[in-house]
C-alpha positions in Angstrom: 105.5 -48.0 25.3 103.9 -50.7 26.7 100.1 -51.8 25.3 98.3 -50.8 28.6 99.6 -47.2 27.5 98.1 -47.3 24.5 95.1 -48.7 25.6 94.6 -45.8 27.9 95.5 -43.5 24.9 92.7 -45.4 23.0 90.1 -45.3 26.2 91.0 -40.9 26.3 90.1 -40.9 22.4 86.6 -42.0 23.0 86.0 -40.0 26.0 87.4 -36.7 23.5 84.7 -38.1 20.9 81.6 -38.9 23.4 82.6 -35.4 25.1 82.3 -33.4 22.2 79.0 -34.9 21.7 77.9 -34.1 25.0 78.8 -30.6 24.1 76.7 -30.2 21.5 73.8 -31.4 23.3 74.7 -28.5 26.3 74.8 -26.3 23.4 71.0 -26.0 23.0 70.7 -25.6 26.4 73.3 -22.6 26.9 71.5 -21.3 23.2 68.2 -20.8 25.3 69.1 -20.0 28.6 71.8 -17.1 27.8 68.7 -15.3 25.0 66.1 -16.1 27.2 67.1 -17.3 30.8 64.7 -20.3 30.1 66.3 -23.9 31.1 64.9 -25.5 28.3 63.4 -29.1 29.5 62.1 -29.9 26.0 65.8 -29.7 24.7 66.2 -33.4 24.6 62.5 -34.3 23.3 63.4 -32.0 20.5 66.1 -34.2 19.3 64.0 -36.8 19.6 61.0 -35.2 17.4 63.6 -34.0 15.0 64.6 -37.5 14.6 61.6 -38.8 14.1 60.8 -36.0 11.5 63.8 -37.2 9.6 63.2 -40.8 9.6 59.7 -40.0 8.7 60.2 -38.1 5.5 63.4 -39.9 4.8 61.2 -43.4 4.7 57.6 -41.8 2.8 55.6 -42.6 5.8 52.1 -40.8 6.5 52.2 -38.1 9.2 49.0 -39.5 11.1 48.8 -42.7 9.9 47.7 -44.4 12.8 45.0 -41.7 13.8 44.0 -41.8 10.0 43.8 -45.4 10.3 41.7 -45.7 13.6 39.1 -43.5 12.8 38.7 -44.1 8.9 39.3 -48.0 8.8 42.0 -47.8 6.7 45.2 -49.3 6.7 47.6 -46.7 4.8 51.2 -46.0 6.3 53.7 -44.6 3.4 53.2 -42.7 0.4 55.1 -45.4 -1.4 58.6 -43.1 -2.1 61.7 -42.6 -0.6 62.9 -38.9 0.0 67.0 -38.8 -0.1 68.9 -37.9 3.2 70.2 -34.4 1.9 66.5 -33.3 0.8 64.9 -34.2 3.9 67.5 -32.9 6.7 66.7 -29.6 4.5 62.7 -30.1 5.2 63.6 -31.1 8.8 65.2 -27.8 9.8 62.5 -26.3 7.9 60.4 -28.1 10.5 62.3 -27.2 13.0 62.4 -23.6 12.2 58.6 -23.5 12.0 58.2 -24.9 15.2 60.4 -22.1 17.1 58.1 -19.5 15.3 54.7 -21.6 16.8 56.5 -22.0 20.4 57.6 -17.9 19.9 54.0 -17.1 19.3 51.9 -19.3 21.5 54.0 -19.7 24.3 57.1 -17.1 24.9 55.6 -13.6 23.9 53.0 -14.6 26.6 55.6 -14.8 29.5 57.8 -12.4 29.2 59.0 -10.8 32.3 57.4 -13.8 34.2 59.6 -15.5 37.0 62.2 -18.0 35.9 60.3 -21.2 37.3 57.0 -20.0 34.9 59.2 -20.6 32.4 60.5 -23.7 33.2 57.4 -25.0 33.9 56.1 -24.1 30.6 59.3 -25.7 28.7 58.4 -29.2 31.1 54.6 -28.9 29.3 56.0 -28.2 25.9 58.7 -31.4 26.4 55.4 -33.6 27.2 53.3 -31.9 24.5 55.6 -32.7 21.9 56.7 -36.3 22.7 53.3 -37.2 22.7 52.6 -35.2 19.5 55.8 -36.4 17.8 54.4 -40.3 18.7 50.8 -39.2 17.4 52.6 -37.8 14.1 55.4 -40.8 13.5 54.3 -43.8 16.0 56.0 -44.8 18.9 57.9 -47.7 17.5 62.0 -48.1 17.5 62.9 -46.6 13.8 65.9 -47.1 12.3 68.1 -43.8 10.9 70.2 -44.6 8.1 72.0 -41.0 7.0 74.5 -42.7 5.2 77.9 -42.8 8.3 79.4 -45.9 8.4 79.3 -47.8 11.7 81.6 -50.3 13.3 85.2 -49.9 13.6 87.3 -47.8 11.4 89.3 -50.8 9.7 92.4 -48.0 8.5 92.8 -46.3 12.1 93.2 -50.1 13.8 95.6 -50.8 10.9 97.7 -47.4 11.0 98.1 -47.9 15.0 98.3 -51.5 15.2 102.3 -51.4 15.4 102.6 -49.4 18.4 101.7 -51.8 21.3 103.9 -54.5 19.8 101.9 -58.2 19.9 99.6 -57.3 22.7 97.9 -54.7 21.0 95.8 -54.1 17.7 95.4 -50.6 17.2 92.8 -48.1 18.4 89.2 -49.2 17.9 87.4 -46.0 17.2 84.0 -46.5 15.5 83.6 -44.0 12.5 79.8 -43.4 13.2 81.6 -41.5 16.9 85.0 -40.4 14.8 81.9 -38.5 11.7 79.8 -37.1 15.1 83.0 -35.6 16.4 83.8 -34.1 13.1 80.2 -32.4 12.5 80.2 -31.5 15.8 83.2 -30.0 16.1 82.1 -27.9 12.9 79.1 -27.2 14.2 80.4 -25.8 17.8 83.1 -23.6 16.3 80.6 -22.1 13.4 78.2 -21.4 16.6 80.9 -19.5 18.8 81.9 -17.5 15.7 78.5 -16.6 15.2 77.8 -15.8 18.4 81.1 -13.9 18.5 81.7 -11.7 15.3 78.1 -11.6 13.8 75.4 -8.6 14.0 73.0 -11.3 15.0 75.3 -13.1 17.9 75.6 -9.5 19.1 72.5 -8.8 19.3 71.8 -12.4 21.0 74.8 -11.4 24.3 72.9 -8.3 24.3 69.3 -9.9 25.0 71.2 -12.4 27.3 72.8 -9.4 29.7 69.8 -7.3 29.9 66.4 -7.2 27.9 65.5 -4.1 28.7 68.3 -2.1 27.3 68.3 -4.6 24.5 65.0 -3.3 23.7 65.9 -0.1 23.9 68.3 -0.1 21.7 65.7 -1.6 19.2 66.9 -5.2 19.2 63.5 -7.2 18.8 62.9 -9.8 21.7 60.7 -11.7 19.4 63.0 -12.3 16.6 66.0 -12.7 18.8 63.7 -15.8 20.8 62.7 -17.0 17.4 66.0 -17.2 15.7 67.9 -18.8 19.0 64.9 -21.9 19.4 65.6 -22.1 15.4 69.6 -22.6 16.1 68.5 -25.0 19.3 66.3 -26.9 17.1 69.1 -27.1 14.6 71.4 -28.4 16.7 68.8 -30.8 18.6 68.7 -32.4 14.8 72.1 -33.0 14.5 72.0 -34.7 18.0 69.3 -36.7 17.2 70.8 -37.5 14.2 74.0 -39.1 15.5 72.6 -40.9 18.4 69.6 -42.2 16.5 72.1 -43.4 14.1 73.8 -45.6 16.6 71.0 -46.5 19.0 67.9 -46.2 17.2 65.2 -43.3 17.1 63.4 -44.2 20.6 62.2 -42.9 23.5 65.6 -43.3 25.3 66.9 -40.2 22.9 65.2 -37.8 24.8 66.6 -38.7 27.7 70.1 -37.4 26.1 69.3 -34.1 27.7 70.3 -35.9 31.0 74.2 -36.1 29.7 73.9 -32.6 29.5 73.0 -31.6 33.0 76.5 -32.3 34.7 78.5 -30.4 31.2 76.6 -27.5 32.0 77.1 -27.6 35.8 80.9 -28.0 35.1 80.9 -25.4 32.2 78.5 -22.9 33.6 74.5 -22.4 31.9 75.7 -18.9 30.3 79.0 -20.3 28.7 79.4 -21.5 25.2 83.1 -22.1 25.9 82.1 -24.0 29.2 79.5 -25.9 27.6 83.0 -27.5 25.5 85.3 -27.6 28.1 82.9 -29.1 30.8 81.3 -31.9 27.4 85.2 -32.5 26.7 85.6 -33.3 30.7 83.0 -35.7 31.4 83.9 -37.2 28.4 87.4 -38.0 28.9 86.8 -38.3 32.7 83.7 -41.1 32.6 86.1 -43.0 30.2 89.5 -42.9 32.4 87.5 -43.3 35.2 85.8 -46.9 34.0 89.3 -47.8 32.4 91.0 -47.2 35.9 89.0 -47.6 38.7 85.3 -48.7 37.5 85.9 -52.0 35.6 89.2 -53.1 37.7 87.6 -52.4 41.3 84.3 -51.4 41.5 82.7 -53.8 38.9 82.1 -51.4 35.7 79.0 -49.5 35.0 80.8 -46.4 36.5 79.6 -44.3 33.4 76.1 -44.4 34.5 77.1 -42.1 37.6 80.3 -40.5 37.3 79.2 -37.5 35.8 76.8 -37.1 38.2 78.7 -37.4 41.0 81.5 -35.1 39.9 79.2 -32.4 38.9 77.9 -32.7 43.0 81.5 -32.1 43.4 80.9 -29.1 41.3 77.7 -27.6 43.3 79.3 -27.8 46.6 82.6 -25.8 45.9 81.9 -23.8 42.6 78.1 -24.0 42.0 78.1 -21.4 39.1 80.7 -23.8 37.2 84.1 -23.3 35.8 82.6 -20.1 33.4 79.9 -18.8 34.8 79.3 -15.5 36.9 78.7 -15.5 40.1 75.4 -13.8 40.4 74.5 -10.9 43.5 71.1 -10.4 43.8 69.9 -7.4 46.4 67.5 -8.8 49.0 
């Protein structure tokens, strides 16, 4: 086989790996919207507090410190210690967990029944609420995640492929920070669709999602159910945060991963955990061809910023509920 082949091979291996993460990012999205049927706008900003969270406790510094500082005069901004990665992912989802029982509490019990744009609405206060909560709490400048992943190129995969392109070619670059993500989140995506399938709790969750008022009258609580699926969302939200904080930097931009998300779940369908996969793995591998084929040779590159976008248009115009999801008759 010629090199160009194998440099296509190589260009379809990222797109697998960058689709998968785009996956798990849907994931939080189809979480809430199947248990609930909020779109949850905040998705994104909670990867990004999570983040934050992490790097805060994994560095020692003060929650507050700049508020402390400005109104007391001091000039405090770590404790002084170091908390090791394990320990404080465990005090993150702990976090996490605690802050799907306060948005339960204050916000969701208080709109139930309301109209689906109440709820949206609310989720778009709640995304703004928190990234200015989570800069109050941690600052607002670019922090650096260090989890332990290797970056850069994985030295043994260029080695073990370097002899098929003959001279022309020198094996598959494929960094190991993307090659770890694709692992975890592989792990994490199938451990999610067997919960969701062949658990009491997953059950219940499909049960809430087709109808919550013979959910509730069956005795499947609303409130636990809400609380336990914005725990999972805010679980996954870390581990998003995690890996793309690790490559780019925990920053405002990491919010804005939620955006990747929209055209997956357009393609996969917003009540399909399956979809959410097939439609990550999709854009992935099509964004990636795409540049590799058309983008860079005749239309000048940069075709990754919009490809997605436009293909999920593609989507709304002939299958608007996506490849899995129901097509929805409403009486009028």
């Amino acid at each position: 086989m010629p090199a160009e082949f194998w440099y296509g091979v190589e260009v379809l291996l990222n797109g697998l790996m960058a689709g998968v993460m785009y996956s798990l990012v849907a994931l939080g999205f189809v979480l809430i919207f199947k248990a609930s049927g909020i779109f949850n706008y905040a998705q994104g900003v909670m990867a990004l507090f999570a983040a934050q969270t992490l790097v805060g406790i994994q560095t020692g510094l003060i929650p507050f410190s700049h508020l402390i500082n400005a109104m007391l005069g001091t000039k405090i901004h770590h404790f002084g210690w170091n908390v090791p990665t394990f320990i404080a992912i465990l005090i993150t989802i702990g976090i996490m967990v605690l802050f799907a029982i306060i948005v339960e509490k204050l916000i969701l019990k208080h709109l139930v029944n309301q109209e689906p744009i109440i709820l949206f609405m609310a989720t778009i206060g709640l995304a703004y609420f928190l990234e200015g909560f989570g800069d109050l709490m941690w600052g607002a400048e670019i922090k650096k995640l260090d989890v332990g992943i290797p970056q850069g190129g994985n030295v043994w995969v260029e080695e073990s492929t370097a002899f098929l392109g003959g001279e022309d070619f020198y094996g598959f670059y494929l960094d190991t920070l993307d090659i770890y993500a694709t692992v975890i989140a592989a792990i994490l995506v199938t451990s999610l669709i067997l919960f969701s399938q062949y658990t009491k709790t997953g059950r219940a969750l499909r049960a809430v999602a087709d109808d919550h008022q013979a959910a509730l009258s069956v005795g499947i609580s609303l409130r636990t159910i809400w609380v336990i699926v914005w725990s999972i969302a805010g679980f996954v939200a870390l581990v998003a945060g995690v890996m793309w904080g690790a490559k780019s930097g925990v920053q405002f931009s990491l919010s804005l991963i939620a955006l990747k998300a929209l055209p997956v779940l357009m393609l996969g369908g917003f009540t399909s955990i399956p979809g959410a996969i097939i439609g990550g793995l999709i854009i992935g591998v099509g964004e990636k061809l795409f540049e590799f084929l058309i983008g860079a040779p005749f239309l000048g590159g940069a075709t990754e910023n919009w490809f997605a976008y436009m293909l999920a248009l593609i989507f709304l115009i002939f299958r608007p509920q996506g490849l899995f999801g129901e097509k929805i008759i409403e009486r009028v």
